[in-house]
C-alpha positions, 0 to 999 in steps of 0.5 A, a space after each residue: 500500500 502506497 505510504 499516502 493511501 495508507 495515512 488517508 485512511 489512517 489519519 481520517 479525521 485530518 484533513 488531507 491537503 494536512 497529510 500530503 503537505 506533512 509527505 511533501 515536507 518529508 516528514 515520515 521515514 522508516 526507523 533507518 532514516 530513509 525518507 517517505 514520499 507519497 508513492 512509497 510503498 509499505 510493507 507489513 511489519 514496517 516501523 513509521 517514524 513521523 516528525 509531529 509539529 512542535 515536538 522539538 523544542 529549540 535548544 537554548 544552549 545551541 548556536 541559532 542555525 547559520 546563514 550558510 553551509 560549507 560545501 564538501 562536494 557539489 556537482 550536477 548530481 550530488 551536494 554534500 554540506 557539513 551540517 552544524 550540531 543544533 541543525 535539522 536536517 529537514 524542515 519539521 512542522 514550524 521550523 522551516 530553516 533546515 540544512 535541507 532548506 539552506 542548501 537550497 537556498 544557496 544553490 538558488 542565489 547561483 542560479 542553479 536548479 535547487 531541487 534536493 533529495 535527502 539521502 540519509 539523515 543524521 540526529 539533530 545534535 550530530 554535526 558533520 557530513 549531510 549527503 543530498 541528491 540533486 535529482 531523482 536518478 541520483 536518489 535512487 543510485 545511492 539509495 541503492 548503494 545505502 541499502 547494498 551496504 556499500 556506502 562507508 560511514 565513519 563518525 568522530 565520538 569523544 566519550 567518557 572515559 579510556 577505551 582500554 582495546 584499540 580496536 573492537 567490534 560491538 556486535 549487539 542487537 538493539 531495540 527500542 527501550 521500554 523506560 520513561 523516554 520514547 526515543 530511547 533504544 537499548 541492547 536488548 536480545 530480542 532487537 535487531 542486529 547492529 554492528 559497530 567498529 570502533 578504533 581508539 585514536 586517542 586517551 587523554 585526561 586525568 580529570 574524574 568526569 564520567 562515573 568514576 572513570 578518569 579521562 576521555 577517548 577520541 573514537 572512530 566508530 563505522 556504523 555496518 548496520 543503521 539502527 536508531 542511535 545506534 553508535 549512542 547506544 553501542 558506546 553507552 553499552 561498552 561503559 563509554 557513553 558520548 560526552 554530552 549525550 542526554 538520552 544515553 549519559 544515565 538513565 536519560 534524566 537530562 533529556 527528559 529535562 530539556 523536553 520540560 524546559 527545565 535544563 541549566 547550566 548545571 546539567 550542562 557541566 554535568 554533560 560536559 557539552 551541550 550536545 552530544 559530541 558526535 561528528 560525521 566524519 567520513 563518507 566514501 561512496 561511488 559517484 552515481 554518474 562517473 562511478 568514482 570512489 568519492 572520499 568526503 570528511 568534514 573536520 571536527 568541530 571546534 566545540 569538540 577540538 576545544 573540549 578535548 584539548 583543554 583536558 589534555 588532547 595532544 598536537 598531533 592528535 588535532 592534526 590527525 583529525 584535520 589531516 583527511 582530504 576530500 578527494 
């Protein structure tokens, strides 16, 4: 059943000029993250996530959305910005601006067709690597190579705590948690199957930060599978949650907190960052057009470079992390 006959008949009581606006605004996706259209058709058994208006209340803690996007790649088929942390990838209910709706603008200012195509979406908090097609081939080539598993992804976390083993992978399934917090997942055996490989770049720090264990971690995490949260909850599971990470820093107080409006500067200290310190760092991909191996990164942000350092992060460490070229 194709996604807008199945909402019309779910959501009868809405009127549906309301629905087919919410589809334009790509505001359904599957629990992967893979945006819903009008045509998209449903399978039994499938889990809907749905962006609902005036449920992500603006963060006080976080930079107001920029006026523009650094661009990593853009060419007649792909765009590919760095999103900054705060940032929707999509525009969601009220809130219009989104990198999505940024990008656009700024290939309008050029002269340039604007229509855009998300091609996989990262959290709201997540800074880094935002990959948009500019046309529908596109779409569907890379989306093809997303569900092929061929797309390599890797993100910067800076966690709490000294990450003993340089190199592991965390092979547990997830699902959704059963607690006060909706959004929350869980390693749980009766979950879905999620991998995660995880390579130590760099321990520092003496400082007592995090439950009892001294110092920090700079990590790359390659996500194989794309479970909700998945590196968050992988981490968090290992005994090294994010720095900054509400949901998954505890038992979630702090996210439930900020929904109620109710978190200060005290709970950020407690964090450690306002947001949780995860960056999309790299993507390699085949160009859809020239089959090329595209490398795409983003340098990490200057929250989490500042972070690290004053708690000990060497030289080298920073230069290795800026080092990776586009190409």
């Amino acid at each position: 059943m194709a996604l807008l006959d199945y909402l019309l008949d779910l959501l009868h009581k809405l009127p549906g000029d309301e629905v087919r606006s919410a589809i334009s605004q790509g505001r359904f996706r599957l629990a992967d993250g893979a945006t819903l259209y009008g045509d998209s058709l449903l399978h039994a058994g499938q889990l809907l996530l749905a962006d609902v208006p005036g449920q992500s209340p603006d963060d006080p803690f976080l930079p107001p959305p920029p006026e523009r996007l650094d661009e990593l790649f853009c060419d007649q088929h792909l765009l590919a910005v760095v999103k900054p942390a705060g940032l929707l990838c999509h525009p969601m209910g009220t809130q219009k601006v989104a990198a999505l709706s940024i990008a656009a603008r700024q290939l309008q200012e050029r002269g340039e067709p604007s229509e855009l195509r998300p091609l996989h979406r990262i959290d709201r908090e997540t800074s880094g690597i935002l990959l948009m097609a500019r046309n529908h081939a596109t779409d569907v080539a890379i989306k093809k190579q997303f569900e092929q598993r061929s797309v390599d992804k890797s993100y910067l976390a800076l966690v709490r705590g000294k990450v003993t083993s340089s190199e592991q992978c965390i092979d547990v399934p997830i699902a959704r948690d059963v607690g006060p917090v909706r959004l929350r997942m869980r390693v749980h055996a009766d979950g879905k199957d999620s991998e995660t490989r995880v390579r130590v770049l760099e321990c520092f720090g003496d400082d007592d930060f995090g439950g009892g264990r001294q110092g920090y971690s700079w990590l790359e995490a390659e996500p194989k599978t794309g479970r909700t949260h998945q590196i968050r909850v992988h981490l968090a599971h290992i005994g090294h949650p994010i720095v900054g990470d509400k949901l998954y820093c505890g038992d979630g107080t702090a996210f439930l907190k900020k929904w109620r409006g109710e978190l200060g500067p005290q709970d950020i200290d407690e964090l450690g960052l306002a947001r949780h310190a995860l960056h999309a760092w790299k993507l390699r991909l085949r160009h859809p057009a020239t089959g090329e191996r595209l490398r795409l990164c983003a340098a990490p942000t200057q929250d989490m470079v500042d972070f690290a350092r004053a708690r000990g992060s060497s030289s080298a460490t920073q230069e290795l992390l800026h080092r990776a070229p586009n190409s």
